[in-house]
C-alpha positions as CSV (number, residue, x, y, z in Angstrom):
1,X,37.2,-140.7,-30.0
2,X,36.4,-136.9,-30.1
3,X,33.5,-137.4,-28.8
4,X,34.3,-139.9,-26.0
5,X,37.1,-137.0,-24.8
6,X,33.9,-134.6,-25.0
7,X,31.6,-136.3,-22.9
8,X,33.8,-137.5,-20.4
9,X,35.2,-133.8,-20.1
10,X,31.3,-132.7,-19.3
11,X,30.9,-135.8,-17.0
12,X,34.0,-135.0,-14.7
13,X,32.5,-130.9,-15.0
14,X,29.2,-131.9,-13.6
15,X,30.7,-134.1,-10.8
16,X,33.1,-131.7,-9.8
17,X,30.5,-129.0,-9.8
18,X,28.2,-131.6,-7.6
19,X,31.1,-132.5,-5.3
20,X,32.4,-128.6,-4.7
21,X,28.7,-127.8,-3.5
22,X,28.8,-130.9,-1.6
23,X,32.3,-129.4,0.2
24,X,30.6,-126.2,0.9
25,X,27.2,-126.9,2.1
26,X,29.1,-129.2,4.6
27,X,31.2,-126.4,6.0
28,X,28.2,-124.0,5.7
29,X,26.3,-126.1,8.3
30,X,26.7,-126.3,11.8
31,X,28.0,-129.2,13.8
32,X,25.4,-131.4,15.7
33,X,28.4,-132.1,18.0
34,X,31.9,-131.9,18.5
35,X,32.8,-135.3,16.3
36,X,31.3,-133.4,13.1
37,X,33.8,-130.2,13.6
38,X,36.6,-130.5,10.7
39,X,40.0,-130.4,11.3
40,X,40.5,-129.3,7.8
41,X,39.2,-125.8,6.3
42,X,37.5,-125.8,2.8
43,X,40.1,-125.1,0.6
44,X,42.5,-128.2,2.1
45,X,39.4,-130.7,1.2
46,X,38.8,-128.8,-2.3
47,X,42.6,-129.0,-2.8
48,X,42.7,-133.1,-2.1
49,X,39.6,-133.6,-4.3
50,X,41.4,-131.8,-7.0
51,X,44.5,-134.0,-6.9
52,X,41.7,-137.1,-6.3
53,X,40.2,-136.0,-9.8
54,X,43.2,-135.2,-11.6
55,X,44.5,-138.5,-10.8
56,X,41.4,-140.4,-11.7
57,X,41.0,-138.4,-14.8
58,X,44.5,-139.7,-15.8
59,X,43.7,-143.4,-15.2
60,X,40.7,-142.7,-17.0
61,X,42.5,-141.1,-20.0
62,X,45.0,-143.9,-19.9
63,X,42.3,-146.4,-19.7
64,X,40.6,-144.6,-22.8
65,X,43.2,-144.8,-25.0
66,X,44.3,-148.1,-24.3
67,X,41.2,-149.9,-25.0
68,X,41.1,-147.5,-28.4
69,X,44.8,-148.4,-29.5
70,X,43.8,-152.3,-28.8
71,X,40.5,-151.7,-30.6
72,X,42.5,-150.2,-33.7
73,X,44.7,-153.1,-33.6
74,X,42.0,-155.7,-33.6
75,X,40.0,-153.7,-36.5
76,X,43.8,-153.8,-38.6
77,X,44.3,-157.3,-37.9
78,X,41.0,-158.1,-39.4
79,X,41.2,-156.2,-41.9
80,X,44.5,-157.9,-43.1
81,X,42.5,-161.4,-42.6
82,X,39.9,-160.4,-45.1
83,X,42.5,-158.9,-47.3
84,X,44.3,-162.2,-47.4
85,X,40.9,-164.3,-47.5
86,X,39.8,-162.3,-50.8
87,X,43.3,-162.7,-52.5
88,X,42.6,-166.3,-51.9
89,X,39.5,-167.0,-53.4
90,X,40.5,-164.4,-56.2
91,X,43.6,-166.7,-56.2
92,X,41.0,-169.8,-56.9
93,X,38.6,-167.8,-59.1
94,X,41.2,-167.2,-61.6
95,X,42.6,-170.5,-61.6
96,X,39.1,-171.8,-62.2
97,X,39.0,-169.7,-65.5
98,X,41.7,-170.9,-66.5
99,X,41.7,-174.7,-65.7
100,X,38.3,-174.6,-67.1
101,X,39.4,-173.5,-70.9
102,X,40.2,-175.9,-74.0
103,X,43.8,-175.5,-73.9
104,X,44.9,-178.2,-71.4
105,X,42.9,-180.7,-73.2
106,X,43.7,-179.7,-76.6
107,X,47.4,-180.1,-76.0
108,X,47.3,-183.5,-74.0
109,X,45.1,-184.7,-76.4
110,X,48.1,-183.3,-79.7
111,X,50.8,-184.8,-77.6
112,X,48.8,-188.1,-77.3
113,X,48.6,-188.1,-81.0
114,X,51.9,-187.2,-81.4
115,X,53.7,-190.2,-79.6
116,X,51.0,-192.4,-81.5
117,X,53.0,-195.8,-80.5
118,X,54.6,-194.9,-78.0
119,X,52.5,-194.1,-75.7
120,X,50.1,-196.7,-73.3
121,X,47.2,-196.9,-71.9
122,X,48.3,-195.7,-68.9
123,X,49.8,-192.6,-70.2
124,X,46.5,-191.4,-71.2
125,X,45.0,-192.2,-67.9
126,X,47.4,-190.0,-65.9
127,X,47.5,-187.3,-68.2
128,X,44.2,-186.7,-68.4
129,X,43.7,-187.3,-64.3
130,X,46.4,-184.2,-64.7
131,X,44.1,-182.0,-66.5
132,X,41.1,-182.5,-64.3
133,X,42.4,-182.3,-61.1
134,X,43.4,-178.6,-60.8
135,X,39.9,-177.7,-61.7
136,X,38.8,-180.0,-59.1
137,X,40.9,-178.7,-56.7
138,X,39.9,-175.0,-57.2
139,X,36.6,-175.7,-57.3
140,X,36.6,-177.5,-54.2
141,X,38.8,-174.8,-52.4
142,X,36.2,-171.9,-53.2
143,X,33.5,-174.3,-51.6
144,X,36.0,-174.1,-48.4
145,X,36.9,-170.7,-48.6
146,X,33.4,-169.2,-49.4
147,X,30.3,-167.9,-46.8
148,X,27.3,-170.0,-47.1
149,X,25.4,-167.4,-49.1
150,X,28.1,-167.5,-51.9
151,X,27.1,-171.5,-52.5
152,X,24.2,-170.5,-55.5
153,X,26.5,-169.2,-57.6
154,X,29.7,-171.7,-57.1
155,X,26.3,-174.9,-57.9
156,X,26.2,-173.7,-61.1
157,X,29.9,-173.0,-61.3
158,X,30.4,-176.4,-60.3
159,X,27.3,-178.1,-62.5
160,X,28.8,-176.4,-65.5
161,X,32.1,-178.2,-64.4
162,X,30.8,-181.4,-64.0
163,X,29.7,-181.5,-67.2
164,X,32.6,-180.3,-68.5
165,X,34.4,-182.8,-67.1
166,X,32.0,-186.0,-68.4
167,X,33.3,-184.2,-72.2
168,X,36.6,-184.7,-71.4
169,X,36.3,-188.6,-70.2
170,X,34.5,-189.3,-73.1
171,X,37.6,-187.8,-75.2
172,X,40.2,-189.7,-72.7
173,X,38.1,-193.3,-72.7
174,X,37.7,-193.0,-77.2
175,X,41.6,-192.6,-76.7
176,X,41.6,-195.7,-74.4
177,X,39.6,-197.7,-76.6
178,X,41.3,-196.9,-79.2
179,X,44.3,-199.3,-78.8
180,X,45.1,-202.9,-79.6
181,X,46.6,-205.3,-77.9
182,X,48.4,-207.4,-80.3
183,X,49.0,-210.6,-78.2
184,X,51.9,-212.3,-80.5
185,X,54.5,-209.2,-79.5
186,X,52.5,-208.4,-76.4
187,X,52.3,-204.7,-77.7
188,X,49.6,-202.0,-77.6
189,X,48.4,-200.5,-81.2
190,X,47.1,-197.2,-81.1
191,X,44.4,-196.4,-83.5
192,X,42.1,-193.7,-83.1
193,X,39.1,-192.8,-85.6
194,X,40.3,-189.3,-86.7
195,X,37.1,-188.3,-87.5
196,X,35.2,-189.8,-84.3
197,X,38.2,-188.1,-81.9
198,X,37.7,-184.8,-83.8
199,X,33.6,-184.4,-83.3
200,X,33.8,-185.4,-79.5
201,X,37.3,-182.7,-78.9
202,X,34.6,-180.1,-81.4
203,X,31.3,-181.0,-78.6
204,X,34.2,-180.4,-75.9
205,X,35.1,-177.2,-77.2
206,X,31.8,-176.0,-78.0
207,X,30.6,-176.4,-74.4
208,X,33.7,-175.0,-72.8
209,X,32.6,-171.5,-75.5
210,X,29.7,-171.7,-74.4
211,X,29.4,-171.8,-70.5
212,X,32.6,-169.6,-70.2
213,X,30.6,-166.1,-69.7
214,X,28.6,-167.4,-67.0
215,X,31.4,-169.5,-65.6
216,X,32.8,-165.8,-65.3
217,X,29.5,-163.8,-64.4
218,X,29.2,-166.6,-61.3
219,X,33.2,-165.8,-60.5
220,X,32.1,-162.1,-60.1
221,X,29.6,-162.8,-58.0
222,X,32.2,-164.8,-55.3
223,X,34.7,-162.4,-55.6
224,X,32.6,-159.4,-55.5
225,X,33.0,-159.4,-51.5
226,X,32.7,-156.4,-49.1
227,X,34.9,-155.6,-45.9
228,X,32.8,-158.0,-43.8
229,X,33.7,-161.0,-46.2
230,X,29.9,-161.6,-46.9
């Protein structure tokens, strides 16, 4: 801005300097006729270019700062875009990390067990469609909320889910197939294979320990953003 002022203080010196010798080489030389001879003397035509340039200089000032003010207003508005744009996808990073752990699936799985009987096929269906879907969802929002370049790391992110996520059927559909349907009393019997349920929730587990640092090392690298959002 300083140096805008500067510059446009030199250029108004120089044409002010060029104009004045203008004004007095034009009342230095002599009339060709009587048309040419000036009503005016010099210092009335110096006098109205000075009110001229102090009036242009003002519109110019004016002019100046306007376009500056609405600049700094665009820059602050976009800067409160990316601001809201990274506390998003921070939003969906952490909600990855966290969808993505055991717990979820450890404690549908307990309450499953729990109810035993009482609980249907059904049940299990929707409570495990539950425990997928906000990783899902997250997931699928970073792939909407992210630049192009960003898609390497969220591929593996989302390979890593994937498999993830085959681990956890295989736990819901041994739960499925583990009930009877007793025709006589038209009921469902559940019984699981402790030991069976147990080694699959222990290959779950293991994976999900497994992938979690680089689940979080690709996180970093999406959320790691500068001002431009690339």
């Amino acid at each position: 801005m300083i140096k805008k002022i500067i510059n446009g203080f030199l250029g108004c010196l120089v044409i002010s300097l060029i104009v004045i010798f203008l004004i007095h080489s034009c009342f230095k030389i002599p009339a060709i006729n009587d048309f040419f001879i000036s009503d005016w003397d010099a210092s009335n035509v110096l006098e109205f270019f000075g009110v001229i340039l102090g009036i242009s200089v003002t519109v110019i000032s004016l002019i100046i700062a306007n376009y500056e003010s609405s600049a700094e207003q665009r820059e602050l508005h976009e800067f409160q875009i990316r601001q809201e744009w990274k506390k998003t996808v921070n939003e969906y990073a952490i909600k990855v990390l966290t969808e993505f752990s055991y717990t979820k699936i450890d404690v549908i799985t307990n309450r499953i067990l729990t109810l035993h009987n009482k609980i249907t096929p059904f049940d299990i269906q929707a409570s495990f469609n539950e425990a997928t879907e906000g990783l899902d969802n997250s997931v699928n929002a970073l792939f909407y909320f992210l630049p192009e370049k960003k898609e390497e790391p969220l591929q593996k992110i989302n390979k890593i889910v994937e498999e993830r996520y085959h681990l956890v059927m295989d736990i819901k559909n041994f739960l499925l197939h583990s009930f009877m349907y007793i025709e006589s009393n038209q009921t469902y019997h559940f019984l699981p294979k402790e030991k069976d349920l147990q080694d699959l929730e222990q290959k779950c587990f293991k994976y999900i320990l497994e992938n979690t640092d680089t689940i979080i090392e690709n996180l970093k690298l999406i959320t790691n953003v500068d001002e431009t959002g690339e």
